[in-house]
Phi, psi and omega in degrees: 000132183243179158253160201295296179326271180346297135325331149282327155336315182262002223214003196297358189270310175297289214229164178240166201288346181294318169262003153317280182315295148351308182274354163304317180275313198277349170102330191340291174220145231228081183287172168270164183205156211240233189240315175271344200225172168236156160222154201242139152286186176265010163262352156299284205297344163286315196276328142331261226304314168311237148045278166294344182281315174315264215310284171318279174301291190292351174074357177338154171277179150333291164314320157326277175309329194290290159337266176354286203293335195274342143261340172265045141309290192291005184296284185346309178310306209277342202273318179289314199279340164295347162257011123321325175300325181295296219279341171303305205288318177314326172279354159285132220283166196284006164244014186254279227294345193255337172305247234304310161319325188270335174271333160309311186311330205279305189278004174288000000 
């Protein structure tokens, strides 16, 4: 967990805290915020650096970026509920787990 100072410290090449705060605003990215602060996981501090590199480096517009992040979330979405699905079919006895296999292999 970092702090907002804390994260400009490290990000001081990229960004200043006024479009820190932009991307904040803008939902980009969504730190907790305390009575004084926002604090950042290192998943805030990834989502920081992807966002400049979109933004920055790449020049993406706004819109752009809006999209980007907003799919790949749902990749992410979709990427966390296929591994619940997975560790379900792992806990199913091994004649559950090859019928279901075998009804997937049909639509490949």
């Amino acid at each position: 967990m970092k702090r907002l100072e804390n994260v400009l410290s490290d990000m001081d090449r990229f960004i200043d805290q006024h479009v820190l705060e932009d991307f904040i605003a803008r939902g980009w990215v969504c730190p907790v915020r305390d009575e004084t602060d926002y604090i950042f996981d290192d998943i805030d501090v990834s989502r920081i650096y992807l966002i400049c590199e979109l933004h920055i480096d790449m020049k993406f517009e706004d819109d752009a970026v809006d999209i980007i992040l907003s799919l790949m979330d749902q990749l992410y979405d979709s990427r966390a509920r296929l591994d619940k699905i997975t560790k379900a079919l792992k806990n199913q006895p091994n004649a559950i787990q090859t019928e279901i296999l075998a009804n997937i292999a049909k639509d490949i």
